[in-house]
C-alpha positions in Angstrom: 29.4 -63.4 86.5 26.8 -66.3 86.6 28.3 -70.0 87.6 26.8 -73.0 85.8 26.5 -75.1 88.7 23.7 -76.5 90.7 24.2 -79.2 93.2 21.0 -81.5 94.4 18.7 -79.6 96.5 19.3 -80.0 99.9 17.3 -77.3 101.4 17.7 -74.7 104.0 19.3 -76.4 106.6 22.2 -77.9 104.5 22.5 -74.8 102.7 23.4 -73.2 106.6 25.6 -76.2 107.3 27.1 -76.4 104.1 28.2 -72.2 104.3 29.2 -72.8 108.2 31.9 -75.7 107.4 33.7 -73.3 105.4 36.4 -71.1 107.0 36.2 -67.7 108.0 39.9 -67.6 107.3 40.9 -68.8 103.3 41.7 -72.2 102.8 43.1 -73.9 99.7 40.5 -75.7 98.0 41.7 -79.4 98.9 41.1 -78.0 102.8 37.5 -76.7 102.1 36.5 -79.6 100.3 37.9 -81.6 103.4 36.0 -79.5 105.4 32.5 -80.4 104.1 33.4 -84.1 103.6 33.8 -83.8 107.5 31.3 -81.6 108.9 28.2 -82.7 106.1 26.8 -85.6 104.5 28.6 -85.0 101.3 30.8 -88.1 100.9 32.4 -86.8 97.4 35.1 -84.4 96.7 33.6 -83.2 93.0 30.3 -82.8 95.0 32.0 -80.7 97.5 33.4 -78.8 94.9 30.5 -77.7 93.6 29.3 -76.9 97.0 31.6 -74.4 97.2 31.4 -72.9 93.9 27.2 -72.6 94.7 28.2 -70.9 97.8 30.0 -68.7 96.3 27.1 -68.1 93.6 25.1 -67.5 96.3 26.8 -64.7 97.9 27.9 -66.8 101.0 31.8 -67.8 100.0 34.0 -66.2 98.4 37.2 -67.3 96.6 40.4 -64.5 97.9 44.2 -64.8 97.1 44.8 -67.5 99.3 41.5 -69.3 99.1 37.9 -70.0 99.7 36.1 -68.7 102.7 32.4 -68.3 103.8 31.3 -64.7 104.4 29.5 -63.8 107.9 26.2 -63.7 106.5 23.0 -65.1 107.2 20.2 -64.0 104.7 16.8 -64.9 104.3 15.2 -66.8 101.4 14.3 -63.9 99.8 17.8 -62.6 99.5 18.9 -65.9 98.5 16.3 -66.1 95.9 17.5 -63.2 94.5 21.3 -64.2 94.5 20.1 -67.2 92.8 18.8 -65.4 90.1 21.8 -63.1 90.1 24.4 -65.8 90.8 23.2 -68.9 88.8 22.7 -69.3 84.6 20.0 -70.4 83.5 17.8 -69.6 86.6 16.0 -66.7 85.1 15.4 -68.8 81.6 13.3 -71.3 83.7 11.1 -68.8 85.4 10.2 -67.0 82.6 9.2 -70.1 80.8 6.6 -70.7 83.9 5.7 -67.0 84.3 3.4 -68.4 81.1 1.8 -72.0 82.3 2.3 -75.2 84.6 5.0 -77.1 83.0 6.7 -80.3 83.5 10.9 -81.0 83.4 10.7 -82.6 79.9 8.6 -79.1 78.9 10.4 -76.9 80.6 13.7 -78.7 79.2 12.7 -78.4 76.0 11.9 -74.4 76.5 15.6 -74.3 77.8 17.3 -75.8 75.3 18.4 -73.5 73.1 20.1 -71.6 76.0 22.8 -74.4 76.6 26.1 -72.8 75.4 27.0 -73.9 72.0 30.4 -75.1 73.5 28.6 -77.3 76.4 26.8 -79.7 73.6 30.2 -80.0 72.8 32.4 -80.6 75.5 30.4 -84.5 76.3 28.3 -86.4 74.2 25.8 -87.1 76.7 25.0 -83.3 77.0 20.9 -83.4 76.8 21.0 -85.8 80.0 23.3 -83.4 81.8 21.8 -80.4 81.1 18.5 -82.3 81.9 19.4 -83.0 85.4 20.8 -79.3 85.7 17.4 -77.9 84.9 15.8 -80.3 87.4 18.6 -79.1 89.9 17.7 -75.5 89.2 14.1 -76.2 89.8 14.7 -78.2 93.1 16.2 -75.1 94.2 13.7 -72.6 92.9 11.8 -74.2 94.6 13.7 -74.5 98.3 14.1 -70.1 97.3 10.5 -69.5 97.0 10.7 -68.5 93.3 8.2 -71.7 92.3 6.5 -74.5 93.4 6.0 -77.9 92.5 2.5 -79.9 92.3 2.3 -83.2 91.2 5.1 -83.5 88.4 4.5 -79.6 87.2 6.4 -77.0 88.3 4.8 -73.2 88.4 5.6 -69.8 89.1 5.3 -68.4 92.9 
C-alpha cells in the first residue's frame, strides 16, 4: 500500500524527533498527535496527523489494534530512500520524469499530472494547487533521501 501524504520537508533530524515522540507502546491517535504537538515544533493537529501517517509510510510507525507506535529502528538514508519509494505515491512518477532532464516544479507538475487519481480532482475544486504543493513536498524530500538534488529552481536526478 502507498500513502498519499507528504508533510513539509523537515530533514533528518526532525524525521529522528518526529519517529522518537511516538510511543513504543500503541497509543490512540488523539495521544500520538499530542505527543508530537509536545515534543516537536509542529503546532497543528492535521500536521501531526500526517506525521504519523509519513512515519508509517516510512517504515518507522506502525498503526496495531490498539494504536499507533514507532518501531525500534534507526535506518540510514539509503533505506529510507527506498521506503520512500516503496511507501509514498507518486515518488517513483517524479523520478522517472528527471531520470530524462533538469526540470523545474511547474515541469515536473505538469509531467505528473495525469497520475492524480481521477477521484482526487474530484474531491476539492482547488485540486491543481494541492497536488502542486504535494509534488513540491515529494521533491523536498527526495531530496533530504538522496534520490535528487536541487540547483537553482531545477530539480535533477542523483
Amino acid at each position: 500500500m502507498k500513502f498519499k501524504v507528504a508533510p513539509e520537508p523537515g530533514g533528518m533530524e526532525f524525521l529522528t524527533e518526529a519517529q522518537k515522540a511516538l510511543p513504543l507502546v500503541p497509543g490512540s491517535e488523539n495521544d500520538c498527535c499530542a505527543r508530537l504537538l509536545d515534543r516537536t515544533e509542529l503546532t497543528a493537529r492535521d500536521d501531526a496527523r500526517e506525521w504519523i501517517t509519513f512515519l508509517r509510510a516510512l517504515d518507522l510507525a506502525e498503526e496495531t489494534s490498539s494504536g499507533y507506535r514507532r518501531l525500534r529502528r534507526d535506518p540510514g538514508r539509503e533505506e529510507l530512500a527506498v521506503a520512500f519509494r516503496e511507501g509514498v505515491f507518486g515518488v517513483d512518477a517524479l523520478l522517472a520524469a528527471l531520470d530524462d532532464e533538469p526540470l523545474d516544479e511547474d515541469e515536473l507538475f505538469e509531467r505528473f499530472r495525469s497520475r492524480v487519481p481521477n477521484w482526487e480532482r474530484h474531491r476539492r475544486p482547488d485540486w491543481e494547487e494541492h497536488w502542486r504543493g504535494r509534488v513540491r513536498r515529494l521533491l523536498g524530500w527526495a531530496v533530504v533521501f538522496g534520490l535528487a538534488e536541487r540547483i537553482d529552481d531545477e530539480y535533477r536526478a542523483v
